[in-house]
N, C-alpha and C positions, 0 to 999 in steps of 0.2 A: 528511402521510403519513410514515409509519415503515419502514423496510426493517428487518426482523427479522435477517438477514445477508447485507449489501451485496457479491454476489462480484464485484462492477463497480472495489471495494476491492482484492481479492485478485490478481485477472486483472490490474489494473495494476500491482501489485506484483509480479509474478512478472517482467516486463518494467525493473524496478528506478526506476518513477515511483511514489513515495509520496504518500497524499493528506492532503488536510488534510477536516475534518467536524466536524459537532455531537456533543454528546453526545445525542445523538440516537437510540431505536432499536438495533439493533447493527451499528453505527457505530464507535464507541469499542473491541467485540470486533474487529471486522474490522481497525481501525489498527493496536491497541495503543499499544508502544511504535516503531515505526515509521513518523510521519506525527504529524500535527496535529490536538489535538483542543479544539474549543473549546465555550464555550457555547452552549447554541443562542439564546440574549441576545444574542451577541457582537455587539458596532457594526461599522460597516463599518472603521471605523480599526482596531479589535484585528483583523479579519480581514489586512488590509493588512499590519499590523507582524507576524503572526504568518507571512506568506508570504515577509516580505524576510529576518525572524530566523532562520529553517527553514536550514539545511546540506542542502540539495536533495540532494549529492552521496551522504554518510553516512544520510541518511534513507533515500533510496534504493535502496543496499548492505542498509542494514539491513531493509528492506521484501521484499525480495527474499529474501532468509535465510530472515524472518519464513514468505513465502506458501508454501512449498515442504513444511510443514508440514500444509497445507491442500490439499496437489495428490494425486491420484490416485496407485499403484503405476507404473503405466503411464509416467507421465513418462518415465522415464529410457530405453526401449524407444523414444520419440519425440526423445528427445537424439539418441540413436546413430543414428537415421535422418534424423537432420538436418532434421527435422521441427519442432521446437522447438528453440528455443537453449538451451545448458545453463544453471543456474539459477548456476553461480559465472562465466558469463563477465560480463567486463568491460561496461556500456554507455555507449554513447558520445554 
């Protein structure tokens, strides 16, 4: 099965966990450059070295940047009400 556009991608990233996927689908649009994208081939060892190789941290950051592109007007109306955390804070 195929997700046409995975926001299970996006919604984690807004949160600053970037994923890793197949090329798969839009999969690969929802990553970008932000997360890992592999073969949908891939052995379970490239899955393996491509999680240990990842900078979780900077992936992350950058995943984050990435989804806010993709987020509603409204966001920031749910920052200020402390409703949602803002998209430049730090995670820990």
């Amino acid at each position: 099965m195929e997700d046409a556009f995975p926001r299970v991608i996006i919604e984690a990233a807004l949160h600053g966990t970037p994923s890793i996927g197949t090329d798969r689908g839009g999969i690969p649009e929802a990553i970008g450059n932000a997360g890992v994208v592999l073969s949908a081939e891939a052995s379970a060892e490239e899955w393996v070295e491509a999680l240990r190789a990842a900078d979780h941290h900077t992936l992350g950051e950058q995943a984050r940047q990435r989804a806010t592109s993709f987020t509603r007007p409204c966001l920031p109306d749910l920052e200020r009400l402390g409703i949602y955390p803002a998209a430049n804070a730090s995670s820990t």
